[in-house]
Backbone as JSON Lines, residues from 0, in Angstrom:
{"i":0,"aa":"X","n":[-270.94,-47.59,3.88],"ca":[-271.29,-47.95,5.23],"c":[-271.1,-49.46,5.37]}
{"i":1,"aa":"X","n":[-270.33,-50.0,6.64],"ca":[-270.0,-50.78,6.49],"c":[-270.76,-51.81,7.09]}
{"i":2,"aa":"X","n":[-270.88,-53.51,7.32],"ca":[-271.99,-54.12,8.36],"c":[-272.5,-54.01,9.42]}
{"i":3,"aa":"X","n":[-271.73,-53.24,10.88],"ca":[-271.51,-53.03,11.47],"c":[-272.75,-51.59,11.91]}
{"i":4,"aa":"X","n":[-271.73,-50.64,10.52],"ca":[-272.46,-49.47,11.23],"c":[-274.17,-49.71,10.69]}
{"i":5,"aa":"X","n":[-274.72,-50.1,9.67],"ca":[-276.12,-50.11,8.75],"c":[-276.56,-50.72,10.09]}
{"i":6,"aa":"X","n":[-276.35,-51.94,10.93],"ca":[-276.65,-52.1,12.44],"c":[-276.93,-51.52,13.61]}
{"i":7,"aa":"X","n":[-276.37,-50.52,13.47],"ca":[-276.18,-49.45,14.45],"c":[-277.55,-48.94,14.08]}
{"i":8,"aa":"X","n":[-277.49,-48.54,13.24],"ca":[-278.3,-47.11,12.23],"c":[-279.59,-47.8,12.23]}
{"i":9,"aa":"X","n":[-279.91,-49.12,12.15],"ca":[-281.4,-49.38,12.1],"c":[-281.86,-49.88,13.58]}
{"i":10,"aa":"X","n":[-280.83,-50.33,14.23],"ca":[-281.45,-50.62,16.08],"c":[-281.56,-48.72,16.26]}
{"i":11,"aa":"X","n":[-280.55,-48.09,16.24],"ca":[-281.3,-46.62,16.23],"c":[-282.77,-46.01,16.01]}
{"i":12,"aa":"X","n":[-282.64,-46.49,14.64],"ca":[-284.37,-46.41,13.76],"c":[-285.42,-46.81,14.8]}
{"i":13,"aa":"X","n":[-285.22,-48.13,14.95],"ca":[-286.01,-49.07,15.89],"c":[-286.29,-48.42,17.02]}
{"i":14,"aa":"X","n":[-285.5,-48.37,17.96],"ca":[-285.42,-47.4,19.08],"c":[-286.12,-45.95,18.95]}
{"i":15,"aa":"X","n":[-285.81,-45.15,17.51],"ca":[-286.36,-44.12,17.72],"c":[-288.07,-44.33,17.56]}
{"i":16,"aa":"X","n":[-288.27,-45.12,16.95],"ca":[-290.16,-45.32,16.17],"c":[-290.34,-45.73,17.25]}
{"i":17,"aa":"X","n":[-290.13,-46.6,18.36],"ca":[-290.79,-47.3,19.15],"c":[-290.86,-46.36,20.39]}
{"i":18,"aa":"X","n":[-289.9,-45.16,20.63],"ca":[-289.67,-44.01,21.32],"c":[-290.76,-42.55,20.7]}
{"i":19,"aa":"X","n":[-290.98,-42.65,19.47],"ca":[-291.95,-41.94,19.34],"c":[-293.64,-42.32,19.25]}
{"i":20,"aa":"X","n":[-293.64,-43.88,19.58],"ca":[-295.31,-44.1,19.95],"c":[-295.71,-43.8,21.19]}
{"i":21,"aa":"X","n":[-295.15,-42.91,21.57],"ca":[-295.28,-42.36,22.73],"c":[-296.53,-40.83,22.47]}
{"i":22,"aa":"X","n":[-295.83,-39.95,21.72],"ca":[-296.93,-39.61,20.83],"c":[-297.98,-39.75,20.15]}
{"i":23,"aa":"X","n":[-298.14,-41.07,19.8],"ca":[-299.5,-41.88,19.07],"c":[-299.97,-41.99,20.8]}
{"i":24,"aa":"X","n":[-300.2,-42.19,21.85],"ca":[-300.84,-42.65,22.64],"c":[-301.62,-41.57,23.2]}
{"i":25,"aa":"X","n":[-301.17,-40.29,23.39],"ca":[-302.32,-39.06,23.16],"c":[-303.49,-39.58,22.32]}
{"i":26,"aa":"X","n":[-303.35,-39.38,20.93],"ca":[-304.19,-39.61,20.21],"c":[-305.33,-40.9,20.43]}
{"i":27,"aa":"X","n":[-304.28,-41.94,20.12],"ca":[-305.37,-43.12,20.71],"c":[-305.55,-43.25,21.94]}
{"i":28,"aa":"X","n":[-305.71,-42.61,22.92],"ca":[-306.43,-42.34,24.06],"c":[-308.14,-41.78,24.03]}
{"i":29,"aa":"X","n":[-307.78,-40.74,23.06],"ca":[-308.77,-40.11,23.12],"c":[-309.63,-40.51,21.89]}
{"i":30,"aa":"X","n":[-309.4,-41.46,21.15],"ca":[-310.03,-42.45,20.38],"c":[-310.42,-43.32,20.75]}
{"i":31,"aa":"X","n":[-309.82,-44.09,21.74],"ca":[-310.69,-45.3,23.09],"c":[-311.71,-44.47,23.51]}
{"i":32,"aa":"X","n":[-311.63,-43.45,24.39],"ca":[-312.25,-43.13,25.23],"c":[-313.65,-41.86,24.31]}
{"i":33,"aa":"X","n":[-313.63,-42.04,23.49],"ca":[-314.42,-41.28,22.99],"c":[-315.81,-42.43,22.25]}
{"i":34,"aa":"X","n":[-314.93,-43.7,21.68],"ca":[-315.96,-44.8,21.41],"c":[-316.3,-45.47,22.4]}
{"i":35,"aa":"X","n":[-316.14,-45.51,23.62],"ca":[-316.32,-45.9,25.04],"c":[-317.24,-45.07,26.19]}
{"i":36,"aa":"X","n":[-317.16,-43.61,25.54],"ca":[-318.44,-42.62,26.46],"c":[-319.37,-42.95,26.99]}
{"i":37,"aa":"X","n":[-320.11,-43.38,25.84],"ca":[-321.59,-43.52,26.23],"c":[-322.08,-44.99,27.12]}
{"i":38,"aa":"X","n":[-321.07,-46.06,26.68],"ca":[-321.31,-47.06,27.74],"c":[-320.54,-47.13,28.84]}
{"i":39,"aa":"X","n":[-319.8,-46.25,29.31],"ca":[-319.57,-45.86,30.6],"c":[-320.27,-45.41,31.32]}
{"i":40,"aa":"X","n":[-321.03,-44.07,30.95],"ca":[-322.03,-43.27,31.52],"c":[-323.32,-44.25,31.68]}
{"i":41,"aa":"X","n":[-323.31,-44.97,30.67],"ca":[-324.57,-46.31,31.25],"c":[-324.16,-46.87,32.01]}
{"i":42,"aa":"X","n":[-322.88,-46.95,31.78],"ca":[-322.66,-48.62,32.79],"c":[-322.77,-47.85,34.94]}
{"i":43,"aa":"X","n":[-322.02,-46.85,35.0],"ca":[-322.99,-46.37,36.11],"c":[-323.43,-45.06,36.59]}
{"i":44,"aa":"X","n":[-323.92,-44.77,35.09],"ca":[-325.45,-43.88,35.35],"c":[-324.98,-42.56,35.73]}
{"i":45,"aa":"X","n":[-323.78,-42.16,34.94],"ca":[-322.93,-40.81,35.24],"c":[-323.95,-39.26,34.84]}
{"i":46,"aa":"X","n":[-324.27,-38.66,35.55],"ca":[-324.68,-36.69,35.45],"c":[-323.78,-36.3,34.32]}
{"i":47,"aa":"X","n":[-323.69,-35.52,33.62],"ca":[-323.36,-34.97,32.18],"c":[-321.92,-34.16,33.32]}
{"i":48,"aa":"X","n":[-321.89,-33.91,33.73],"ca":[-320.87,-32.98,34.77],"c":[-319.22,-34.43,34.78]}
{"i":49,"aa":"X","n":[-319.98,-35.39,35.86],"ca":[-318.87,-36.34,35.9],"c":[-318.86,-37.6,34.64]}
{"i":50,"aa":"X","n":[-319.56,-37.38,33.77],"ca":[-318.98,-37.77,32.86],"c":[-318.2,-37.14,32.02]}
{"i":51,"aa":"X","n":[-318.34,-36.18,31.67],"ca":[-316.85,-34.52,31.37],"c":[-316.0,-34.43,32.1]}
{"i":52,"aa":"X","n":[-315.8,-35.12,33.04],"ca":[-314.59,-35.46,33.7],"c":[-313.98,-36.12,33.62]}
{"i":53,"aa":"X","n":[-314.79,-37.45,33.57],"ca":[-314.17,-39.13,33.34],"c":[-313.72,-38.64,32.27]}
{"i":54,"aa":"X","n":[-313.94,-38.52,31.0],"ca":[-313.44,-38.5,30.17],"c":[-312.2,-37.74,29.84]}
{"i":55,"aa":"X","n":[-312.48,-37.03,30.09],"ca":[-311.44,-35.51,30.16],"c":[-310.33,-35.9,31.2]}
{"i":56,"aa":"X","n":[-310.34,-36.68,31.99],"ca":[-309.5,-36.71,32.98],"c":[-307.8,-37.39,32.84]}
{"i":57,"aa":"X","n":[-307.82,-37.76,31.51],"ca":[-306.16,-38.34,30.95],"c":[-305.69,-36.45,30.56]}
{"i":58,"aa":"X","n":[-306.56,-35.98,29.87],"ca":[-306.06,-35.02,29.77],"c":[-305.78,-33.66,30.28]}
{"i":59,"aa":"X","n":[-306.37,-33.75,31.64],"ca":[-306.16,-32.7,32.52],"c":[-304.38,-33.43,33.38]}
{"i":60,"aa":"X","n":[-304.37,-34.69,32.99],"ca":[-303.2,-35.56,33.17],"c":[-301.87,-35.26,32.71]}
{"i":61,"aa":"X","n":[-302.04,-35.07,31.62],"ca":[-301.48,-35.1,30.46],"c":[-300.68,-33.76,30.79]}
{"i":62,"aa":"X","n":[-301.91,-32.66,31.09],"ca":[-301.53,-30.95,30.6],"c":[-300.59,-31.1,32.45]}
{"i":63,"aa":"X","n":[-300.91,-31.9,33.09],"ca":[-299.74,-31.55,34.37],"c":[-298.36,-32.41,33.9]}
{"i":64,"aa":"X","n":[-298.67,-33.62,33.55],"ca":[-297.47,-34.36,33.13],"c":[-296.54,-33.84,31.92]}
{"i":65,"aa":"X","n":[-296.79,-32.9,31.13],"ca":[-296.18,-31.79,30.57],"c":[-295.19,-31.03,31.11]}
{"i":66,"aa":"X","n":[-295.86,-30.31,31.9],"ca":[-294.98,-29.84,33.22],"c":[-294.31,-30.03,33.78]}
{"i":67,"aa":"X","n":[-294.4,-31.53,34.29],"ca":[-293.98,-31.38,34.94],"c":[-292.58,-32.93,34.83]}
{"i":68,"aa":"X","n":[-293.12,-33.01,33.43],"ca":[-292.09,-34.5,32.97],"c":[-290.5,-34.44,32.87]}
{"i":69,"aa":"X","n":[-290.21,-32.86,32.89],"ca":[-288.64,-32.09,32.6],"c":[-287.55,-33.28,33.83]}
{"i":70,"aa":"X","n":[-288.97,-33.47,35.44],"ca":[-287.86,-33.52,36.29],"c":[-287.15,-35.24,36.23]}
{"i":71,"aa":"X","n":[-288.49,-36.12,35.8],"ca":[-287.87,-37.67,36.06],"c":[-287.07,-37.32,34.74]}
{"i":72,"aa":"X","n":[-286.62,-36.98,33.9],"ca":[-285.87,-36.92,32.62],"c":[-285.05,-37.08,32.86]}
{"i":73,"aa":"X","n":[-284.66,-35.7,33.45],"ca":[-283.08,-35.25,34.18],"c":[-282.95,-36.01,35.19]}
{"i":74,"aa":"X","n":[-283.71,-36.26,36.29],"ca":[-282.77,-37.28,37.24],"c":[-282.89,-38.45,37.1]}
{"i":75,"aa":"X","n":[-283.72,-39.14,35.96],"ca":[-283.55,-40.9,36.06],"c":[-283.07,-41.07,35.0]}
{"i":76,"aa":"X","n":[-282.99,-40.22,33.84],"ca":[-282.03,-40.35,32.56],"c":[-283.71,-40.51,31.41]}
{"i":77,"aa":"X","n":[-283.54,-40.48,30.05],"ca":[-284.35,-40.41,29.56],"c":[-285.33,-41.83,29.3]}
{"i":78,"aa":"X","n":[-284.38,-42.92,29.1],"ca":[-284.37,-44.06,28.79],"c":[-285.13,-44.84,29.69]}
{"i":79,"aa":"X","n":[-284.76,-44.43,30.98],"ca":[-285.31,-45.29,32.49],"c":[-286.38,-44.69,32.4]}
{"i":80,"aa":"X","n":[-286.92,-43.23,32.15],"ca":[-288.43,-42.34,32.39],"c":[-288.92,-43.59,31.47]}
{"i":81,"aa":"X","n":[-288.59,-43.76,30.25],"ca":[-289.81,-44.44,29.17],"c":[-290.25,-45.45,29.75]}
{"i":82,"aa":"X","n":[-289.15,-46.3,29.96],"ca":[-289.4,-47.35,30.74],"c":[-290.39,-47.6,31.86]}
{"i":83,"aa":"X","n":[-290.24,-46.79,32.34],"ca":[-291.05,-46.71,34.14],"c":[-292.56,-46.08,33.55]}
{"i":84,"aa":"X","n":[-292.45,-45.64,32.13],"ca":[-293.98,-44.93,31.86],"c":[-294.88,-46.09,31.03]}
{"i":85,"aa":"X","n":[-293.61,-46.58,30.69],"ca":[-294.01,-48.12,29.61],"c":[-294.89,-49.03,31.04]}
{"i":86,"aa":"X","n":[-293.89,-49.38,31.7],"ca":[-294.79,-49.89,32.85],"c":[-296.34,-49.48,33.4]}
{"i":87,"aa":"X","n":[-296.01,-48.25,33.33],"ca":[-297.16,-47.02,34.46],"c":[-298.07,-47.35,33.33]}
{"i":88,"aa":"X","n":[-298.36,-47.41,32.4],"ca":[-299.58,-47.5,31.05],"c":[-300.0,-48.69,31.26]}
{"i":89,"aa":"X","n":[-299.28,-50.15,30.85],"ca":[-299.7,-51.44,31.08],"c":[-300.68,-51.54,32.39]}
{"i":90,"aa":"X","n":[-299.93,-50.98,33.31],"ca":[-300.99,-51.11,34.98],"c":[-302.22,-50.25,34.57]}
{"i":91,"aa":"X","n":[-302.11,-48.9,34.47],"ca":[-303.09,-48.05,34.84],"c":[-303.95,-48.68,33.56]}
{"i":92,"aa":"X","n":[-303.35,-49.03,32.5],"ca":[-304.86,-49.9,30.93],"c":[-304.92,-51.2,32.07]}
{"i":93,"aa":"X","n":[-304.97,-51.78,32.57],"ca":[-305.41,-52.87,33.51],"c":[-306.17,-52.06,34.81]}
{"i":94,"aa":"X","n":[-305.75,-50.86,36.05],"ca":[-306.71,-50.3,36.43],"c":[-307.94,-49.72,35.86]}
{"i":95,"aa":"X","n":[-307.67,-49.35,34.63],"ca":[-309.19,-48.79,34.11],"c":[-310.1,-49.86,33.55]}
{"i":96,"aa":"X","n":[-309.45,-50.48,32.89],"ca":[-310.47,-51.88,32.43],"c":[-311.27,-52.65,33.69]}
{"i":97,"aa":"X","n":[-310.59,-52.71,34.74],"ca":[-311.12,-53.42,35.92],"c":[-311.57,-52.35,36.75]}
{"i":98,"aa":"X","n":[-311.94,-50.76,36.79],"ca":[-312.05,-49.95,37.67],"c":[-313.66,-50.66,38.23]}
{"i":99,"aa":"X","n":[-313.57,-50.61,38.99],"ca":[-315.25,-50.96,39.85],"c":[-316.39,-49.38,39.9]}
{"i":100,"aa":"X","n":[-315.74,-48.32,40.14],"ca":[-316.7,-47.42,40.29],"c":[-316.01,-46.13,39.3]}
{"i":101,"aa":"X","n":[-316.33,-45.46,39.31],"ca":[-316.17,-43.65,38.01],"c":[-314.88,-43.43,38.88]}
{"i":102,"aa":"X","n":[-314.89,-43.55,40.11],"ca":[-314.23,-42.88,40.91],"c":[-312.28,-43.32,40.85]}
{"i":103,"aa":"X","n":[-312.46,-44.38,40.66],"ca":[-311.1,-45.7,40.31],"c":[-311.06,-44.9,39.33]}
{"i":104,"aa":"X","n":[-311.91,-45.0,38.32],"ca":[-311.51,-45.16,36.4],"c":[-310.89,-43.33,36.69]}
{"i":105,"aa":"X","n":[-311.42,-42.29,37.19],"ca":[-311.1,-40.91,36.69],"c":[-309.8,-41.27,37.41]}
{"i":106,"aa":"X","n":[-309.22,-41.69,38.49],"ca":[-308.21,-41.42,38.83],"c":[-307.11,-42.31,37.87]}
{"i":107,"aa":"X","n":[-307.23,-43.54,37.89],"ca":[-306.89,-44.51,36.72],"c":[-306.18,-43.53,35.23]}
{"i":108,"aa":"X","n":[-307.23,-42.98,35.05],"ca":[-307.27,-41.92,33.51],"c":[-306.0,-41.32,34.19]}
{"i":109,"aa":"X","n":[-306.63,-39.99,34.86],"ca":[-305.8,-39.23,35.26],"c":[-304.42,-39.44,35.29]}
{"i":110,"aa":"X","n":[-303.76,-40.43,36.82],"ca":[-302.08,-41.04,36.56],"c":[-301.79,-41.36,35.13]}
{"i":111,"aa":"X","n":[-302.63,-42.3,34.15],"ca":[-302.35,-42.38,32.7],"c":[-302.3,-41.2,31.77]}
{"i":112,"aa":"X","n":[-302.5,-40.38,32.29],"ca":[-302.56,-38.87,31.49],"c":[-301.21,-38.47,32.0]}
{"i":113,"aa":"X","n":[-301.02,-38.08,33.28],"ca":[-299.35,-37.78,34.13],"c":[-298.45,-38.63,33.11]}
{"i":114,"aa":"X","n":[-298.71,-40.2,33.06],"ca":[-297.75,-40.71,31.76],"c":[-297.44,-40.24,30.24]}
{"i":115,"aa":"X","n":[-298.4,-40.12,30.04],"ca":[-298.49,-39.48,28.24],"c":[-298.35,-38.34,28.44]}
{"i":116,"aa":"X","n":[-298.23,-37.6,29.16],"ca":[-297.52,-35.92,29.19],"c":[-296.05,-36.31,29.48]}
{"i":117,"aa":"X","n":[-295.85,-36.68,30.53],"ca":[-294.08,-37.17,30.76],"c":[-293.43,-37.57,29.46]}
{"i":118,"aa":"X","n":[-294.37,-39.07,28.79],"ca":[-293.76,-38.91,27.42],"c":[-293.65,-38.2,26.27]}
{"i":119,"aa":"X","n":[-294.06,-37.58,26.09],"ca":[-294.17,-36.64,25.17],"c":[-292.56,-35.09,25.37]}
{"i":120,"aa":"X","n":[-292.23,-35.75,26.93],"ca":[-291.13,-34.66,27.17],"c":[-289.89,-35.38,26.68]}
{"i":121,"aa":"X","n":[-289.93,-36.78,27.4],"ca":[-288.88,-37.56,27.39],"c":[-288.88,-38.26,25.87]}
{"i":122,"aa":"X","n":[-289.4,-38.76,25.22],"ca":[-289.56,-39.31,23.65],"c":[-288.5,-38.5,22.68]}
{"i":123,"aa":"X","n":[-288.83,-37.17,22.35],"ca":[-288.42,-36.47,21.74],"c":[-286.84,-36.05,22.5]}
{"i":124,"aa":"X","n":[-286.36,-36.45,23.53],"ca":[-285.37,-36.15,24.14],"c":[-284.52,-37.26,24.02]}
{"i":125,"aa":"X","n":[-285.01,-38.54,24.45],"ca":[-284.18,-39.74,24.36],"c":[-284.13,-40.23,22.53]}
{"i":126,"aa":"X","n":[-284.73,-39.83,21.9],"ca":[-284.32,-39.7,20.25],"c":[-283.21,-39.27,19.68]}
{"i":127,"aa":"X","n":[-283.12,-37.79,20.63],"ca":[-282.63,-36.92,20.19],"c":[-280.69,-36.96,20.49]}
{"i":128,"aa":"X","n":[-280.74,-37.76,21.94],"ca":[-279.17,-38.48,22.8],"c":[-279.17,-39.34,21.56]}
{"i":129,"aa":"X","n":[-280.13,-40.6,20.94],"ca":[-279.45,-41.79,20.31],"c":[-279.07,-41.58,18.94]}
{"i":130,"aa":"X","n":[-279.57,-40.41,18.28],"ca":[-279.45,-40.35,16.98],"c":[-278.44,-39.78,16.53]}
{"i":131,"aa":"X","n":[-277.5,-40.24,15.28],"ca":[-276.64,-39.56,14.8],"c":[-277.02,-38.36,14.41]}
{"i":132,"aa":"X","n":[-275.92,-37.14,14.62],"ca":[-275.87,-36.24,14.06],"c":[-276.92,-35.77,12.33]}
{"i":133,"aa":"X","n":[-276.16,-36.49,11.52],"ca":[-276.97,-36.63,10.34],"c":[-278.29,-37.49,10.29]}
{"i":134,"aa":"X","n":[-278.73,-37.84,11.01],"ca":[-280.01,-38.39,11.11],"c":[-280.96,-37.83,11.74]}
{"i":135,"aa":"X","n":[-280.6,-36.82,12.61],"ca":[-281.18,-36.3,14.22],"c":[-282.67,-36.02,13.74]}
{"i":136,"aa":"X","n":[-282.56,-35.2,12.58],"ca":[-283.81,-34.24,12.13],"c":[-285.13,-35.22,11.77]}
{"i":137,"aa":"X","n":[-284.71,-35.79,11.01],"ca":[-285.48,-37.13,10.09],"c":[-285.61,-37.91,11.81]}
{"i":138,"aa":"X","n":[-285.45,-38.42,12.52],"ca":[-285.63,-39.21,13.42],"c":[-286.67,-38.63,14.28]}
{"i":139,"aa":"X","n":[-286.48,-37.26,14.77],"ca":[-287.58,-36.52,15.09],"c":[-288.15,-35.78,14.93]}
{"i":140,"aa":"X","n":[-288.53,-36.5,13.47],"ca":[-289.9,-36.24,12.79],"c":[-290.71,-36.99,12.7]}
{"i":141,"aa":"X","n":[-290.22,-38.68,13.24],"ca":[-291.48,-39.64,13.72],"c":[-292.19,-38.89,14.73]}
């Protein structure tokens, strides 16, 4: 392999790991928001009902943005979805940190849940366009 291609092959790499922390953000979602419960519900004085919501509410997100992530794929290309979800996370982790009432933060969650379901369609798809043939498998298995 010559200088050229070992170049190729690790901006690939790069691209693919940084395309599959898209997947890690499920997880650490619900690792924020699980060491964060209880001083939410203090901070304003949430009923056991809408606090099972607040919380829960990336992932009632999530299970629609699943669904329904097939369509920005196909019509904005895979690459532009990450992008535009890369964005949509930075804002909505700045709406929830600053939400003023439960009511901001569940919806906040929520659109951030629509993101991490979308990715989870598009990640494993835009991996799957950049990777060589002989690499494809091993790449998405990050």
């Amino acid at each position: 392999m010559n200088g050229a291609q070992q170049k190729v092959h690790i901006s690939i790499f790069f691209c693919s790991v940084t395309s599959a922390l898209a997947g890690f953000l499920f997880g650490f979602d619900n690792v924020v928001i699980s060491g964060a419960e209880q001083k939410i519900q203090a901070l304003w004085g949430l009923s056991a009902g809408t606090h099972g919501i607040a919380a829960a509410s990336a992932l009632y997100g999530t299970v629609v943005g699943v669904l329904l992530g097939g369509w920005p794929t196909d019509r904005f290309g895979r690459k532009l979805t990450l992008l535009g979800i890369g964005i949509l996370y930075i804002v909505l982790a700045v709406w929830s940190s600053l939400a003023t009432d439960v009511y901001s933060f569940i919806l906040a969650r929520l659109i951030g849940g629509l993101g991490i379901g979308m990715s989870t369609v598009a990640a494993p798809l835009y991996i799957s366009e950049i990777a060589p043939a002989g690499y494809r498998g091993r790449l998405e298995g990050l």
